[in-house]
N, C-alpha and C positions, 0 to 999 in steps of 0.2 A: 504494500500500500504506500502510495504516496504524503509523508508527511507534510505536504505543502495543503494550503486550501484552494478550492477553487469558489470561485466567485459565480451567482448567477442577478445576472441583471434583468427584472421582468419588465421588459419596452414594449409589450402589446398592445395597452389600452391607448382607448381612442381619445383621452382627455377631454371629457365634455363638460368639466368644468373650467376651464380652461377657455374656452373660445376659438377663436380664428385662429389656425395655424396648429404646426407642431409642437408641445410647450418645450421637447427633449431636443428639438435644435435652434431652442429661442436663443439667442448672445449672452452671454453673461461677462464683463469686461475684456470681450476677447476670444472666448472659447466658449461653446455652445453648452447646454446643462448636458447631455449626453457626455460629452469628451470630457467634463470635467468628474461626471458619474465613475468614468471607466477611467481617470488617470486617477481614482485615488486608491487604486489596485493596480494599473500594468506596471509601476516599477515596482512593487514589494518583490523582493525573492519570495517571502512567503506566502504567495498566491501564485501556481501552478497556471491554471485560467481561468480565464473570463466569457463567463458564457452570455450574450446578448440574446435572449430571447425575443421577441416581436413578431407581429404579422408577415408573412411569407413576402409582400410585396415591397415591404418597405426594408429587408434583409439587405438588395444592393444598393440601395442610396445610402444607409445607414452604415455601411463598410467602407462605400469610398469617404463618406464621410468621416470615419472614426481616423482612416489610412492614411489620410489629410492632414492629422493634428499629431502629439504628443506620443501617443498610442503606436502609432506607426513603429517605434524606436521598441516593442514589446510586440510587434503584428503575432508573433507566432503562439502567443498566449492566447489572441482572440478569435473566438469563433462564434458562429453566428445558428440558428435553428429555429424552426416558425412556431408561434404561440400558440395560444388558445381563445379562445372567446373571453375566459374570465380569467382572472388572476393565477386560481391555485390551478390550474389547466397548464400556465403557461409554468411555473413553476416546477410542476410535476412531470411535465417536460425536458426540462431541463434535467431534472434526478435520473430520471429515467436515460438521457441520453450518458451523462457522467458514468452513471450507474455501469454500463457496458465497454467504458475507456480500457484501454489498457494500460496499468497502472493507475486505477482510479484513487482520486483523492479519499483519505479517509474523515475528511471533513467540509464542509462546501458551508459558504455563506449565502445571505437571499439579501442583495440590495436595492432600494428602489431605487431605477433608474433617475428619478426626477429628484433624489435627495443630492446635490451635485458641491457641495460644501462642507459634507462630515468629516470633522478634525482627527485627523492622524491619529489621536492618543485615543478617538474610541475605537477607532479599529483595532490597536495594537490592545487592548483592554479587552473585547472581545474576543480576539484569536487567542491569548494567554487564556484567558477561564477556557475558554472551547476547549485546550490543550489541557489543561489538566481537569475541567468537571466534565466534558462533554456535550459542551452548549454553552449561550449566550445570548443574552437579552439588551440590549444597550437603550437607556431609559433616562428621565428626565422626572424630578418629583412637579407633580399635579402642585402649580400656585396660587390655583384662585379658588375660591371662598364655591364650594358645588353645594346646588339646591335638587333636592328630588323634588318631581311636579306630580300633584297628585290629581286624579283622572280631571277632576273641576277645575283645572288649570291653575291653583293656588301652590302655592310651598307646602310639601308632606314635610322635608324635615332635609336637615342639611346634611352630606357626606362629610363622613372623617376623613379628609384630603392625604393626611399620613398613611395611609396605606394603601393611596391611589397613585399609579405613576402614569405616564404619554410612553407608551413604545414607539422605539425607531429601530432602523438599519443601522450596518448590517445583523441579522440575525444568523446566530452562526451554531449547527448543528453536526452529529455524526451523520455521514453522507447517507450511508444503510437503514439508519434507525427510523432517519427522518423519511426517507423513502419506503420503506415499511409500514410505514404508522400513514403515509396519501393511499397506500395502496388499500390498506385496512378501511376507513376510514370512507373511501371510494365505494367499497364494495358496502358498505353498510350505509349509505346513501346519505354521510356526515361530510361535505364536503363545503356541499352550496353558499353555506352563511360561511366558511371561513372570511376573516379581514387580514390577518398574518399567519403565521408558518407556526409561531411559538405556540399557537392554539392547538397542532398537530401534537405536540410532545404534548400538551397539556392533555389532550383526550385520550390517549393513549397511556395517561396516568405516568410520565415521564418527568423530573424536572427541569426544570428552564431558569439558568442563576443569571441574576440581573447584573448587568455592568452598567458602569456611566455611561452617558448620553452628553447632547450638548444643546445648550438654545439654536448655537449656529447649523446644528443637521436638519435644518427644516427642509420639507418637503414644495418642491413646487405643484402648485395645486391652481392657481388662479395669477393674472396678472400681474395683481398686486402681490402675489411672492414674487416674483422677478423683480420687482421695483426694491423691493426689503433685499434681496440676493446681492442686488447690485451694489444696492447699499453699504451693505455686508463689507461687501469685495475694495470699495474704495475706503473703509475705515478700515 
């Protein structure tokens, strides 16, 4: 087995909150959110590859594209294979295809493509727990004051925020375990509502150890992230 990780990037979805355009090759001071998604993997040594997931059509623009920038300098890391309609589709795509490498990695991460900012040290924080507990959750503590809403639209009562965290990428799993527990999971028709990957180990009755996060791993999701990204990127 390969000690390195491999990386899966899920770029299928159509972004429709998001608007006109593709948000994964919006600019962000220079470099598009995609190129900046994949270069903060192609030079670790310890990341094996990079798998870009997405719709079959958009495979060749999004290669000449990546081949174009940074990434070019690590081509031989990245490879490319068609999505799914939904998220854990395209993911478990990915498993499945790593799953059959030769020398398959014995650990693989799930980033969102569109998170195109996450600071070095969550990564390096993530792959060290993965390597010694077998997973990784990189998370941020919940900072605002949560109200539950009760069916008449009033305040039922407010949440203990200490024990609520925001999950981000990358979530970093055993490459087998985690593919095991979609395939499981698949067949018992528990699939549809997933929102992340960590929910996999979680049903499957596995655990999942949280690492730090950061404010800056925000996810692009609308316009106005980009505007805050860029932000970011000039401060």
């Amino acid at each position: 087995m390969n000690p390195a990780l491999a990386v899966i990037l899920p770029a299928a979805g159509t972004g429709n909150r998001f608007g006109a355009g593709d948000k994964l090759l919006v600019d962000l001071a220079g470099r598009s959110v995609l190129q900046r998604s994949v270069d903060l993997f192609a030079g670790r040594p310890d990341v094996s590859r990079i798998l870009v997931v997405t719709a079959e059509e958009r495979i060749p623009a999004y290669r000449d594209h990546l081949l174009r920038g940074r990434a070019a300098e690590n081509a031989a890391k990245l490879a490319f294979i068609p999505g799914g309609q939904h998220r854990w589709q395209s993911v478990l795509n990915g498993l499945r295809h790593l799953a059959q490498l030769l020398g398959a990695p014995e650990f693989v991460a799930i980033h969102d493509a569109a998170r195109p900012l996450c600071p070095q040290s969550v990564i390096d924080d993530a792959f060290r727990i993965t390597r010694e507990r077998g997973a990784a959750l990189p998370c941020v503590p919940e900072p605002a004051t949560l109200k539950r809403r009760h069916p008449d639209g009033t305040v039922a009562e407010t949440v203990d925020r200490s024990v609520i965290f925001q999950a981000q990428t990358p979530q970093c799993f055993h490459l087998q375990k985690l593919l095991q527990g979609y395939e499981q999971l698949l067949t018992q028709n528990r699939v549809a509502d997933l929102t992340d990957d960590a929910q996999v180990y979680e049903r499957i009755g596995l655990p999942v150890p949280i690492t730090p996060g950061s404010p800056l791993n925000l996810k692009i999701t609308t316009a106005a992230d980009v505007a805050l990204a860029c932000a970011l990127l000039a401060a």
